[in-house]
N, C-alpha and C positions, 0 to 999 in steps of 0.2 A: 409511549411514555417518554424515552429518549432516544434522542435520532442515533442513537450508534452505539458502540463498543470497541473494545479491545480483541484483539484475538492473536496469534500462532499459527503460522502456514505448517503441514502437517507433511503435506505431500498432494502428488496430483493420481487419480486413474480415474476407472473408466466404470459405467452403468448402463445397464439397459431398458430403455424406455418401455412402456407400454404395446407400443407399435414394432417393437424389435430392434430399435435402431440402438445404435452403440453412443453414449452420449458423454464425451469429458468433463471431468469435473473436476474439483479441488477441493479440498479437506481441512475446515480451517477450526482449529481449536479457540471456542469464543467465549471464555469463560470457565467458572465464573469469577466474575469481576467486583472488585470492595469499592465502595461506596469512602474516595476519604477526606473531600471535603466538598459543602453545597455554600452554592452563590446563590444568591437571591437580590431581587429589585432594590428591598431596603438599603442591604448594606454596599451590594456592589455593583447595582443597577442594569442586573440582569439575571437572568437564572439559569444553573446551569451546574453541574457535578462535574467532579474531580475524581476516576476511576483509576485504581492501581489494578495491576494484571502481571502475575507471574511472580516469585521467590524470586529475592536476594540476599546474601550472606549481610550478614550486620558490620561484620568485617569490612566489607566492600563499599557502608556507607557511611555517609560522611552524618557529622550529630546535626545537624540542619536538616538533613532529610529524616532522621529516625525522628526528632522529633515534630515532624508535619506528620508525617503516619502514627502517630503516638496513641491520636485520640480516635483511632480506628480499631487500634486493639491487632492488627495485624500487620505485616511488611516486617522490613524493608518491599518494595515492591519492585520487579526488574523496569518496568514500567510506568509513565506516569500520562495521563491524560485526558483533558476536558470536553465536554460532550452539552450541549445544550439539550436542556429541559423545562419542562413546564413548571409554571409558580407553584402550582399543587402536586408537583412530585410528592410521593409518599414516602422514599426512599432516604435513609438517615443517614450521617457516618459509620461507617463501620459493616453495614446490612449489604448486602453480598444481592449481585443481579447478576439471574444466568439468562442463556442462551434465547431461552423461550420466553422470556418476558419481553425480548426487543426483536425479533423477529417471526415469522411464519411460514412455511412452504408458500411459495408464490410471490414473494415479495421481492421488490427490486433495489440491489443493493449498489454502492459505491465501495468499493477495496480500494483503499493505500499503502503502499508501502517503498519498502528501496527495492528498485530491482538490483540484477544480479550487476556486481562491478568486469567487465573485461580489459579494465587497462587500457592503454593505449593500441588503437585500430586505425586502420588506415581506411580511405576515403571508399570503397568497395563493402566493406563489413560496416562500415558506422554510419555510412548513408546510401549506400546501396547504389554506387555507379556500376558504369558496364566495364570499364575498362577498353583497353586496345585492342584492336582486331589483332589477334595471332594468328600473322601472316610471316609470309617473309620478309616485307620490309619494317618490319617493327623491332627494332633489338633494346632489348634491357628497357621496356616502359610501357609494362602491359598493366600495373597496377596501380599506375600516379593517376595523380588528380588531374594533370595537364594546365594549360595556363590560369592563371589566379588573378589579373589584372591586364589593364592596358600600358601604353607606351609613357612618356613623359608628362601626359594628363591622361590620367586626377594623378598619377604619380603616387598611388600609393593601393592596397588592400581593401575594398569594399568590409567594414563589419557585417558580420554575420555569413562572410565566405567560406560556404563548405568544406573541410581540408578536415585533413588527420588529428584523431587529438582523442581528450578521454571519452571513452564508452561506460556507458550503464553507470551501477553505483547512485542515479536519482530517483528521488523519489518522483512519485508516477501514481495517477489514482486509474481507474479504468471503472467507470457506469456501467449501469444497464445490466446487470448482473443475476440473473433466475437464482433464486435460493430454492433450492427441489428439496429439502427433505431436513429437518432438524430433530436432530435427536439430545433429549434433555438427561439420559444420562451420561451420556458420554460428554455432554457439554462440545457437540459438534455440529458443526454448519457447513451444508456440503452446497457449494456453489456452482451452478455452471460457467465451464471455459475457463481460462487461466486468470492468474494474477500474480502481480508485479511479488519479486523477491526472491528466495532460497528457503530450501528447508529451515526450518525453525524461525526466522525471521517472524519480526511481528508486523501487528497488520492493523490498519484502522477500519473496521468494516461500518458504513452510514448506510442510510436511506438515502436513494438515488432521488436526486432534487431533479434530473432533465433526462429524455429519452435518447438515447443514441450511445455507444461506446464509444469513448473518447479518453485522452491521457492528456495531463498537463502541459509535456514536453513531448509534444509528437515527433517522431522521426530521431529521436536523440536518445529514449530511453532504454532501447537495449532489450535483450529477449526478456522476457516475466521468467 
């Protein structure tokens, strides 16, 4: 009905399969989610809902957003975000979609979110060099990067030259994802293997459009 939702990373552990084996997973709170405003072909030439997800203090919003959510009858929302859907969506302002209405056991997902930020790392932790033989002839420059260019030509830094700098902190989706088991009370979605972010952090969980685990920003996004 719609290719995705809102959700809450909960936490990560562990399950055990049929066969005995020990299987990771992650625990993501997917609802339910309000319905608080729909686009359509006519007016916006396309179609497609606007899901809020999570309390916000009214304190905390600003009257531009209280009165977008106004005619939902619910929010402030911590959240706000659009999700394509079919022209014959059923779903109205304000009508609430949980967990089981957009996914099933077996189904393969796409998770986004921000991974974890670490700050500033150096060339070893943010892209994974080996470093200097620690030997004896090596003193003080076991953990540089080592040279970063040539001599008087080109005279200057290649862009996109691996060196030290900020880690984590982007956003990052990761495919290909087994959804083993949805439970509709709890409004929980337990997914195989990790994903991008921190406890509590939100999350945009889609229908995986192509086969294979993959991340936006390979090699740069940092642990999930």
């Amino acid at each position: 009905m719609i290719e995705g939702t809102i959700g809450r990373k909960l936490g990560i552990t562990q399950v055990f399969s049929e066969d005995g084996r020990v299987v990771p997973v992650t625990i993501i709170e997917a609802g339910p989610c309000t319905v608080v405003q729909r686009k359509t072909a006519a007016t916006d030439r396309y179609s497609a809902v606007q899901l809020g997800f999570g309390r916000r203090k009214e304190s905390r919003a600003t009257r531009a957003e209280l009165g977008h959510v106004k005619k939902s009858g619910k929010g402030p929302f911590a959240l706000l975000r659009e999700f394509r859907a079919p022209q014959d969506c059923p779903l109205d302002v304000g009508s609430d979609l949980r967990v089981e209405d957009v996914f099933q056991p077996g189904d393969r997902v796409a998770v986004t979110g921000i991974t974890k930020g670490r700050g500033t790392a150096g060339v070893l932790k943010r892209h994974g060099f080996g470093g200097f033989p620690a030997a004896h002839g090596t003193h003080e420059y076991f953990r540089h990067g080592g040279s970063i260019g040539n001599r008087s030509f080109p005279g200057r830094v290649f862009k996109g030259k691996r060196m030290a700098g900020r880690l984590g902190g982007t956003r990052m989706t990761v495919r290909n994802l087994e959804v083993l088991d949805v439970k509709p009370q709890e409004q929980i979605l337990i997914v195989k293997g990790s994903v991008p972010g921190t406890k509590g952090g939100f999350l945009l969980v889609r229908r995986s459009q192509r086969l294979g685990p993959a991340s936006d920003t390979p090699g740069k996004g940092g642990d999930a």
